[in-house]
C-alpha positions in Angstrom: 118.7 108.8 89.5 120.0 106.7 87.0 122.1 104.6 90.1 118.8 104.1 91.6 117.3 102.9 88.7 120.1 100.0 88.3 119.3 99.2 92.0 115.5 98.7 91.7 116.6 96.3 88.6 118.8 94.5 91.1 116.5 93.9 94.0 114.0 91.1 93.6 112.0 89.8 96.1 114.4 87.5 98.1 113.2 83.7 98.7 116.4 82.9 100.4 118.2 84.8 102.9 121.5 84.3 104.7 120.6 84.2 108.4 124.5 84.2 109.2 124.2 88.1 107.7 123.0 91.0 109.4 122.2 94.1 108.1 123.7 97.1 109.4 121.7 99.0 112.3 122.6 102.2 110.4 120.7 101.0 107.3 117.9 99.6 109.1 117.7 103.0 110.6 117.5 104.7 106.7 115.1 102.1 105.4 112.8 103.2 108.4 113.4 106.8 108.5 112.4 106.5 104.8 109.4 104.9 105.3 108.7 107.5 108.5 108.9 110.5 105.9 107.0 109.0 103.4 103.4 110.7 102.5 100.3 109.9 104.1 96.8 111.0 103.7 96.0 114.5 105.4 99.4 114.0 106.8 98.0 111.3 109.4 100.6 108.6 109.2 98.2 106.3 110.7 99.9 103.3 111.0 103.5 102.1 112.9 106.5 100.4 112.5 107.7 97.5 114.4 111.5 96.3 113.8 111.5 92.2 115.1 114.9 91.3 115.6 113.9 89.0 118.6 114.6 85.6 117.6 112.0 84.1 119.8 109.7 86.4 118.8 110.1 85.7 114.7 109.8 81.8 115.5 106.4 82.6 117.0 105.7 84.3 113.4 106.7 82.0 111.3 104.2 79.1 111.4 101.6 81.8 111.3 103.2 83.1 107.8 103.1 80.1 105.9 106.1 78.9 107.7 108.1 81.0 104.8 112.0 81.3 105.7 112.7 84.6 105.6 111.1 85.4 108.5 113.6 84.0 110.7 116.7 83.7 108.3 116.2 87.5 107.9 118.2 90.1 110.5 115.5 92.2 110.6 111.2 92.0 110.1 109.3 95.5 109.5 105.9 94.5 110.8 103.8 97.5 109.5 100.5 98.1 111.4 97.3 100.1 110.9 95.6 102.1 113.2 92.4 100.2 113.6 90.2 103.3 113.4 90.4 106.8 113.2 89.5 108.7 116.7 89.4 112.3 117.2 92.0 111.8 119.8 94.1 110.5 117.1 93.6 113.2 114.5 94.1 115.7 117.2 97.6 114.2 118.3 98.8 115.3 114.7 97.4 118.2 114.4 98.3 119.8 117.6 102.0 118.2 116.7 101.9 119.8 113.7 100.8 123.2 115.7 103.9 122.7 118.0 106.9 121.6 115.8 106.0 124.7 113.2 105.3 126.8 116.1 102.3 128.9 114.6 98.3 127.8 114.0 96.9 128.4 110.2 93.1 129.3 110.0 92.7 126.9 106.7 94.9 124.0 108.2 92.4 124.1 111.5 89.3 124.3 109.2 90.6 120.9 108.1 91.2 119.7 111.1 87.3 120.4 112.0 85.8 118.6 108.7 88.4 115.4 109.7 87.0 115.3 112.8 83.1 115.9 111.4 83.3 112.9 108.8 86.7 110.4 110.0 85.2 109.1 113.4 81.7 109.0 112.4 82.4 106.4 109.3 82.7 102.5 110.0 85.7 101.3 111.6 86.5 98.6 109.0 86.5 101.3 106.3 88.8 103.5 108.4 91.2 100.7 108.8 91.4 99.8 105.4 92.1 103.4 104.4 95.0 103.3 107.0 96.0 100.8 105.4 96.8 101.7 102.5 98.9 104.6 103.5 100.8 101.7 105.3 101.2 100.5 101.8 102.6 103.9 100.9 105.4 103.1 103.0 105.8 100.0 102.7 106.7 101.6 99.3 108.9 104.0 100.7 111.2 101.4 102.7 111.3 98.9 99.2 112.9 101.8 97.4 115.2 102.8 100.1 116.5 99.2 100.8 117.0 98.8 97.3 119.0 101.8 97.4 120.9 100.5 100.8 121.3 97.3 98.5 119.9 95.2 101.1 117.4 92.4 100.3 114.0 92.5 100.9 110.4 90.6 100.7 107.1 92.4 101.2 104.5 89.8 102.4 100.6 89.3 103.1 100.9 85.6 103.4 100.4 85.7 106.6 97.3 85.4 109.3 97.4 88.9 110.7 95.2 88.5 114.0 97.7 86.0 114.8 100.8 88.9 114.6 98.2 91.1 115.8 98.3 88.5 119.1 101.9 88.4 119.0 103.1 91.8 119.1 100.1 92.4 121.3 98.8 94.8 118.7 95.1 94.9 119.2 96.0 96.9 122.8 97.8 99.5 121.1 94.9 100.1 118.8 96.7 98.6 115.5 96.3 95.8 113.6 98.9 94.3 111.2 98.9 95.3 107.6 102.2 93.9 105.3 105.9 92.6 106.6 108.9 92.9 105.2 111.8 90.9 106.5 115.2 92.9 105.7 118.6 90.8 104.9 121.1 89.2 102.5 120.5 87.4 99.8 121.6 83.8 100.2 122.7 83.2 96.5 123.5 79.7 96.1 119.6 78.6 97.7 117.7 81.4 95.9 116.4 79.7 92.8 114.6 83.2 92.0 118.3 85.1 92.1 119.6 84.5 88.5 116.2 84.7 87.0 115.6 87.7 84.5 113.7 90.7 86.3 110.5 90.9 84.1 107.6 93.6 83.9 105.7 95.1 81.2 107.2 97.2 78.7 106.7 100.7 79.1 104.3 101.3 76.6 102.0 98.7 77.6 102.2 99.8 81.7 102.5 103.7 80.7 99.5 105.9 79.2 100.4 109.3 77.9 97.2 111.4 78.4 98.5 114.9 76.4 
């Protein structure tokens, strides 16, 4: 633990990547598998991945993210997108997966699955997209620690317009809508003005509250 500790010290959040550097498919692939087994309300995971390597594609972002540089000098860019509501269909999906990969049905976990579908579907779609995504946050979490750990550099944005990503990716057909992105790469140390800097957060005893 102690390793991983050094390695969230190191990471920062990259302003200048090396676009001459690629990360790794292999440690792509753990960053995302991270994220993938990361927790989610009700076990839901209502939101997807979308690994942009396509150069093309990353110019088109670009102007639509504040024309920031790590979208294209990055290797790769985790879009992360939100179901835009919650259907029955939907809740059903992982549910009945659930079902078939542990290969038995449980009274109480089908009782659940009733008062989802009795109170999910029926509330506002704007409210059920912004509680997707935050569970899209939760990974976003996830693949921050786990690049950290793969000491590979990363950025987690909002500075961005997301129906124009949505547009992109053709998003909005799929029944998502983007939430955060995180381009993935290498540190491009002698253009990063933010590398040498001091890592700075509040001291544990004014961030941590003991309630005994």
């Amino acid at each position: 633990m102690s390793d991983l500790i050094q390695k969230l010290k190191w990471r920062y959040a990259t302003k200048k990547m090396n676009p001459a550097k690629a990360v790794p498919q292999e440690k792509v692939d753990r960053i995302v598998e991270a994220a993938r087994l990361t927790a989610t309300s009700s076990g839901l995971q209502p939101y997807e991945i979308f690994v942009v390597t396509n150069p093309e594609v990353r110019e088109k972002i670009k102007p639509v993210a504040w024309n920031q540089g790590q979208v294209t000098d990055c290797s790769h860019l985790l879009v992360f997108a939100a179901w835009d509501n919650y259907t029955a269909d939907r809740i059903n999906m992982m549910f009945d997966l659930t079902n078939d990969e542990r290969g038995f049905k449980n009274e109480g976990w089908e009782n659940y699955r009733q008062m989802l579908l009795s109170s999910y579907p029926a509330r506002d779609a704007e409210v059920n997209y912004q509680h997707a995504a935050r569970q899209a946050y939760i990974g976003l979490g996830s693949a921050l620690i786990a690049a950290a750990y793969e000491e590979v550099d990363s950025t987690p944005m909002e500075g961005f317009d997301p129906k124009a990503v949505d547009e992109i990716l053709g998003l909005k057909e799929r029944g998502l809508r983007s939430v955060v992105i995180l381009p993935l790469g290498y540190r491009e140390e002698d253009k990063d003005w933010l590398v040498n800097l001091k890592k700075v957060r509040r001291p544990n005893e004014k961030f941590v509250t003991e309630v005994k």
